[in-house]
Each structure stands twice: as C-alpha cells, then as structure tokens.
N, C-alpha and C positions, 0 to 999 in steps of 0.2 A: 401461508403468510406471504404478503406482496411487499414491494415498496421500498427490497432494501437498496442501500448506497452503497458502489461497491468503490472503494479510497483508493483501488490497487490494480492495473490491470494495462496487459501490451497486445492493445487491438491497434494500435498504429503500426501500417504496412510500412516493411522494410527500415525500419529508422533502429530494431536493436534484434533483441532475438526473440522479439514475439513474431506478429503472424507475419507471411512474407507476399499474402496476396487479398486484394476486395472480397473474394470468395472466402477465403478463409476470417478475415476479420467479420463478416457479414454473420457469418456462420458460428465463429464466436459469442458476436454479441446477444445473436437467437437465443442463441441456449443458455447465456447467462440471464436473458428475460425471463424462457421457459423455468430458470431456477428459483427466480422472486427477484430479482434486481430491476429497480424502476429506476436508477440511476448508477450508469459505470463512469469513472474518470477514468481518462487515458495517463497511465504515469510512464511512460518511454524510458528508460535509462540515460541520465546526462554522468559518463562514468568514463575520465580519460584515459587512453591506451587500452583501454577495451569498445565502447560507445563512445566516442570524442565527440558527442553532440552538442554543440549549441543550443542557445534559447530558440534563435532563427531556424535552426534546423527543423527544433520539434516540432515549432510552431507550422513551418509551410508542411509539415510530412502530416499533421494532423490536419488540418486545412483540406490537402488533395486528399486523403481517407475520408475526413467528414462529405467531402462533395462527390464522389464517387459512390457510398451509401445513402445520396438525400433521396433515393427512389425504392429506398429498403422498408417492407412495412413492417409494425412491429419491433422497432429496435428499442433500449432504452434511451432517457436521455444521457447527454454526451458531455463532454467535458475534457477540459484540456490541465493535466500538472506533469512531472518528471518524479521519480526513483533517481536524488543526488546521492552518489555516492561521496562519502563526505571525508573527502581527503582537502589535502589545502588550496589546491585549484576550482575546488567546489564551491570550499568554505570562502572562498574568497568571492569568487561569483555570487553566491549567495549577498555578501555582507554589499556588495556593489551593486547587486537590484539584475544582475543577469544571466538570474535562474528561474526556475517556473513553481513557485508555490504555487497552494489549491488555490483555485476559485472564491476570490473573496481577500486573498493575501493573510489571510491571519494563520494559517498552518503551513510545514511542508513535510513533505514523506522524506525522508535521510535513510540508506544502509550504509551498513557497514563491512569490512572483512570479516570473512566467515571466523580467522583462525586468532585476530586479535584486536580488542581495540584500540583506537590511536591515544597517542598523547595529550593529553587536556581536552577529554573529549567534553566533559563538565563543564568546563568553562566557556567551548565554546558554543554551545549550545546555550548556556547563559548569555552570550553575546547575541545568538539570534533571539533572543527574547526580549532582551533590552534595548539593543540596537535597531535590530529590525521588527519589533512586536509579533514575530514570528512563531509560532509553538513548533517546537521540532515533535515530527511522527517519525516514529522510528518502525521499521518495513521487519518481520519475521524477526522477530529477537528468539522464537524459538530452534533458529538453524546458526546461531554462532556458538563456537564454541566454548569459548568463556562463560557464558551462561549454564551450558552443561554441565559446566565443573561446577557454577555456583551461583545461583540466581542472584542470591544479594549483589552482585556485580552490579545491576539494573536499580537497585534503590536511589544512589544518589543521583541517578537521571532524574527520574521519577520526584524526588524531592525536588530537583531543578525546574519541574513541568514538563517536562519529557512525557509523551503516552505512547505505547504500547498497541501495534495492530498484527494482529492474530490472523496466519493466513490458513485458512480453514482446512485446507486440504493437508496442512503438516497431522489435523486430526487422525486423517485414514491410513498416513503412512507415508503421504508421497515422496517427501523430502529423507525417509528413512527412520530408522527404529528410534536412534538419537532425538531426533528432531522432533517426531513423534511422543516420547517419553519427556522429552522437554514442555513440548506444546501443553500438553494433559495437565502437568505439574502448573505452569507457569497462570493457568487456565481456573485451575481446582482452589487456587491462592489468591487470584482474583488481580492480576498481576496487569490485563488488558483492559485495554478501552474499546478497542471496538476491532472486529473482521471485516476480510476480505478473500476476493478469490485469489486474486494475483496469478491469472488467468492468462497464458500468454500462446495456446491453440485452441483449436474445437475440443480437441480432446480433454481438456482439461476439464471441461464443465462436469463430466462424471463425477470425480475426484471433489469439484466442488461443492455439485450439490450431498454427495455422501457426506461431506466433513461438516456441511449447516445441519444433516439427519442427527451428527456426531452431536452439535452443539445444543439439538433443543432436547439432546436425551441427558446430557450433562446440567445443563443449565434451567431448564424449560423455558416453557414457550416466554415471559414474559421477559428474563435474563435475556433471551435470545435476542427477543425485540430490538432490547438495548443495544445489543454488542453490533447488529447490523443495520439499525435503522438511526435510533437515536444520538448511541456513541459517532459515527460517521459525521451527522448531523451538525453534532453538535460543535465538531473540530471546525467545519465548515463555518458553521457561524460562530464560529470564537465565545462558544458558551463551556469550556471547557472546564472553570471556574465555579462555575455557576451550580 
C-alpha cells in the first residue's frame, strides 16, 4: 500500500532536533517514500527555551531545505506545518495568527509535557476551535504520562474535537515499554484518528516501517488505509466531522 500522508516529521535541516544536513534529510525522505508515504509534512518544533522558533524561522529553514532538494528524484511531496508545543507563548501565537497550522489552516499538530498537562487545557483548545476554526491534533498522546495512569484523561479533549495521531513506531517499542503498552491499548479502543512517523533521521524509517507492519496486523489492511491515508486526509481537508 502507497500513498500515505505522513502529519508528523523533522526533515528540516538544522532548525530543531531533526536532521542536521541535505544528505541526511534527503535520505530521510527516500526511505519514508520507500515506506508508502506519497505525502510528508514538515512539522519543525516551535517550543520556547528549548526550539525558540519563530513562524519566520521555520518558514525560511524550510524554504533553504526545499530548494537544496529540488534536484532529489523520487522524494514525496512536501509540505510546510510546526509541532507547537502548547504553553501560553504558543497558545498565544497560535490565537494571533503567528504559528504554522497544516496546509489548508483548518488543523494544527499541538504537544504536550510528557509529565503533566497544563491548566485549562479544554478550554483552550475550545478557544482554537471557536476562535480560530482550528482543530487541534494532538502529536503522541501515547508517550505522556498522565495517559498511562489513565486514558480517560483524553475523553474530554476528544469530546472537545480534539484528535489523536498515533506515531507508529511507539508500536515497536521505540519510545519504551510504557509508551508502547500505552500505544496498543489506546489503539485496540480505538482512541486515534490517524498515524504518523514522526520521523526525525534516516534511521528511523526502520522503526517506522515495522510499526505500519504493527498496524495492518492489528487493524488490517483496510483500518490501516484509514489511520494513514484517509484519517490524515481528512484533518487536511477539514472533513473531520464528516
């Protein structure tokens, strides 16, 4: 199976702690074609006092990457959003138009701390949905901890519009036994909308094509479809609803 959309990935050189050179981002994106992805977006990290990136930043860091690969054959197609990490200098960017939703403005990818979530995190996410007609995606919910203890944490997002993206490789282990044990449960309940690699060297493509092997022996082939092709899709085109 071809064709999927991958929501989640740091093939832009140098701008966080994905790849740190054209060779290696090149070499990333090969192998996540070689995996079935006909479409990667770039999501960079805008996350202060660790990635202090700007909208400006990511945009020219993606810019010099896309034009440094325009002689690459075989790459997918490309695409520019950010992984905000969603503290109040985020959420505020966000509500003032100077952060980088997907392609299309009707979704964006949000994480969170691993260890807790923030205060009124419901409401404000109702804010980017009312306010900005934004649907917040929220990046690995199977690697916080609060979820460990107890998935229903994630319902009243979920009720909010909130959706859930699965990064495939917490399948195989990568992220740890935790994260892993999480991912399966959260998966088996039917708790996501859609995967991703979140894919941030060459090396990782292993990792990610074993956790899509994970997904259609879990799900089959036609769930699978869903979770990588259509679910993606459909955040894209604001069919989420639908």
């Amino acid at each position: 199976m071809t064709g999927y959309i991958d929501l989640h990935c740091h093939w832009v050189v140098g701008i966080d702690d994905g790849v740190k050179t054209v060779a290696d981002s090149r070499a990333l994106l090969t192998g996540l074609a070689g995996a079935g992805f006909g479409k990667v977006v770039a999501t960079p990290h805008m996350r202060p006092g660790m990635f202090d990136n700007t909208k400006g930043d990511l945009a020219r860091a993606y810019e010099a990457t896309r034009q440094a690969l325009a002689d690459a054959p075989g790459l997918p197609e490309l695409a520019l959003s950010s992984e905000h990490f969603f503290d109040d200098v985020v959420y505020e960017r966000l509500m003032r138009g100077d952060a980088l939703p997907y392609p299309g403005e009707r979704a964006v990818l949000v994480e969170l701390s691993p260890r807790a979530f923030p205060a009124r995190l419901a409401s404000r996410f109702a804010d980017l949905r009312r306010k900005k007609k934004l649907r917040p995606v929220l990046a690995h919910p199977e690697r916080y901890e609060p979820v460990w203890n107890d998935r229903t944490v994630l319902d009243p997002l979920l009720d909010g519009g909130v959706v859930l993206l699965l990064d495939v490789a917490s399948l195989v282990g990568k992220y740890g036994r935790a994260a892993r044990k999480c991912a399966e449960a959260l998966l088996e309940e039917g708790y996501y909308y859609a995967a991703c690699s979140d894919a941030h060297r060459p090396g990782d493509v292993e990792d990610v094509a074993a956790g899509i092997e994970h997904l259609h022996r879990a799900l089959g082939a036609a769930e699978a479809r869903d979770m990588l092709i259509e679910g993606p899709l459909s955040i894209l085109e604001g069919r989420v609803d639908s």
